[in-house]
C-alpha positions as CSV (number, residue, x, y, z in Angstrom):
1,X,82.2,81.9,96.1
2,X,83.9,79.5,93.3
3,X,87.4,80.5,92.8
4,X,86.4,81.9,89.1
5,X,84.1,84.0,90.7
6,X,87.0,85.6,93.0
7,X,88.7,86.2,90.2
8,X,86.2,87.9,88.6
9,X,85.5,90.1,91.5
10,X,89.4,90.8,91.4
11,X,89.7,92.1,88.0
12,X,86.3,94.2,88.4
13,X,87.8,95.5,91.6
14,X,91.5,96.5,89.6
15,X,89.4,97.9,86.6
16,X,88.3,100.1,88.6
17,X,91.6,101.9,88.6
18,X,92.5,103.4,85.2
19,X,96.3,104.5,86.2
20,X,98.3,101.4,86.7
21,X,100.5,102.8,89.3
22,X,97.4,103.3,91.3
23,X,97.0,99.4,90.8
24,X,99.7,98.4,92.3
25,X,99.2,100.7,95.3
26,X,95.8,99.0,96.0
27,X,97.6,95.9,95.6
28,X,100.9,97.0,97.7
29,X,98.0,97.7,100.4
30,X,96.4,94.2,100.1
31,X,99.9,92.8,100.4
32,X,100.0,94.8,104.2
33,X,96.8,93.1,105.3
34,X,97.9,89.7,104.7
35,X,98.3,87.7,108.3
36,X,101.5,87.8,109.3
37,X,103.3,84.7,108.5
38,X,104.9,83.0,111.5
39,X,108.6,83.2,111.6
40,X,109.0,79.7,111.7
41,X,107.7,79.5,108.3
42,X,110.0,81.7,106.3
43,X,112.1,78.8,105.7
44,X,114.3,77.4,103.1
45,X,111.7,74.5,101.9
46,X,108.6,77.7,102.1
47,X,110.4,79.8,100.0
48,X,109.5,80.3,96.3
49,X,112.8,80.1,94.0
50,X,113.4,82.2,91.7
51,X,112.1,85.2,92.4
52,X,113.7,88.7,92.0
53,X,112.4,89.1,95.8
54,X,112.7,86.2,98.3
55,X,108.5,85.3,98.7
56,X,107.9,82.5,101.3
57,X,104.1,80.3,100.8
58,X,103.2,78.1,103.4
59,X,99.8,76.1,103.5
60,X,97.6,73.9,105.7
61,X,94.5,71.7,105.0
62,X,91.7,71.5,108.1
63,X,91.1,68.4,106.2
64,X,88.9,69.4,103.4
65,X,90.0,72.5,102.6
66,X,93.7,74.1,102.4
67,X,94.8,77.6,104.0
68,X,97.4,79.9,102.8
69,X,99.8,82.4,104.4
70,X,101.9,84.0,102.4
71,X,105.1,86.9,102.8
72,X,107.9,88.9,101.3
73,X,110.4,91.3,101.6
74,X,108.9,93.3,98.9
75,X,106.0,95.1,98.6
76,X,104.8,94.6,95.9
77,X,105.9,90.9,95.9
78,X,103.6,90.3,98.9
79,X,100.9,92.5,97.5
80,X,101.0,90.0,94.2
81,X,101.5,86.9,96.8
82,X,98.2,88.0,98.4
83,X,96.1,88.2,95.3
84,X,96.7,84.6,94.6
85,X,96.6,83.6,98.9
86,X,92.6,86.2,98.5
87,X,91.8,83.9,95.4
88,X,92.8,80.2,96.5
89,X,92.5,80.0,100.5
90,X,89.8,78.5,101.7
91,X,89.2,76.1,98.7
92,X,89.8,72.5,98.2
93,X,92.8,71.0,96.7
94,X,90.8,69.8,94.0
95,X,89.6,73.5,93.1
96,X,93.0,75.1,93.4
97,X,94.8,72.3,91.1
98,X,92.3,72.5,88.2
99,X,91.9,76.5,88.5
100,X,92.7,78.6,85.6
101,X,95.7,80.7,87.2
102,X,95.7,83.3,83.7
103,X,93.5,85.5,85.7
104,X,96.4,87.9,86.2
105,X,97.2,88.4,82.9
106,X,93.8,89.8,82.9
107,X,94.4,92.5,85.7
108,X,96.8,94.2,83.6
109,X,99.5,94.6,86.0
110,X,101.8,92.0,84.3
111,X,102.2,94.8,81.3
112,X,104.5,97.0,84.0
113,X,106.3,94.5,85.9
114,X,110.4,93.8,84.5
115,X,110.4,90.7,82.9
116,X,111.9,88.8,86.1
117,X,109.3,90.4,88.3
118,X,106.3,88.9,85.7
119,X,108.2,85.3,85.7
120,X,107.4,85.4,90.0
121,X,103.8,85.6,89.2
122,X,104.0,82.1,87.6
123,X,106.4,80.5,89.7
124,X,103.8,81.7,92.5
125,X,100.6,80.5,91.0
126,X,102.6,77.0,90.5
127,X,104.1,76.8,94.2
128,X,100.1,77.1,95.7
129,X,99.6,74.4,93.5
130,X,102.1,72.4,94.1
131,X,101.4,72.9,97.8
132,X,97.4,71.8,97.4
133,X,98.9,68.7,95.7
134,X,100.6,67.8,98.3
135,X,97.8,67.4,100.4
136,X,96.0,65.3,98.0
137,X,98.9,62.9,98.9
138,X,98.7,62.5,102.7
């Protein structure tokens, strides 16, 4: 499935709920079923600055293909962390790096996030890129 395809599948899925608090309580829950990121990640150079919430991103490439993990200390920071980790894992750094990222203004949940809290969701989408172009480098 092409990344546009998951995001696609995304905003079908979060259409699906007409209150927007139950939104962000389906995507507070995909937040708790991201993998647990290993404690030696939440470091300094893995954490994503500034954000409200501290939100650590770390990736790996198997060579072809790069892998997310993702946390935070907020819900609903790691439940926006793991929208972007469902739609780019798994997919090449040339796919992540020329992906259209203004998906989530499409979901709708921008429209009830502080100002601060909407700024993450960019420095987020940017930091996953920034990652897969790192690996276009080694």
């Amino acid at each position: 499935m092409s990344i546009a395809e998951k995001q696609e599948l995304l905003i079908e899925e979060l259409g699906l709920f007409q209150d927007w608090t139950e939104r962000y309580e389906y995507v507070i829950g995909l937040g708790k079923k991201l993998a647990p990121m290993a404690e030696s990640s939440r470091t300094p150079e893995h954490l994503i600055k500034g954000c409200q919430s501290q939100v650590w991103i770390d990736a790996t490439s198997d060579g072809t293909k790069i892998h997310y993990t993702a946390d935070s200390d907020s819900l609903i920071t790691k439940g926006m962390i793991a929208l972007f980790v469902r739609v780019l894992d798994g997919e090449t750094p040339d796919d992540i790096l020329t992906a259209d990222m203004s998906f989530i203004d499409r979901t709708g949940l921008k429209e009830h996030l502080a100002p601060t809290r909407a700024n993450a969701l960019n420095l987020m989408a940017n930091q996953m890129k920034k990652r897969a172009l790192d690996f276009t480098r080694s």
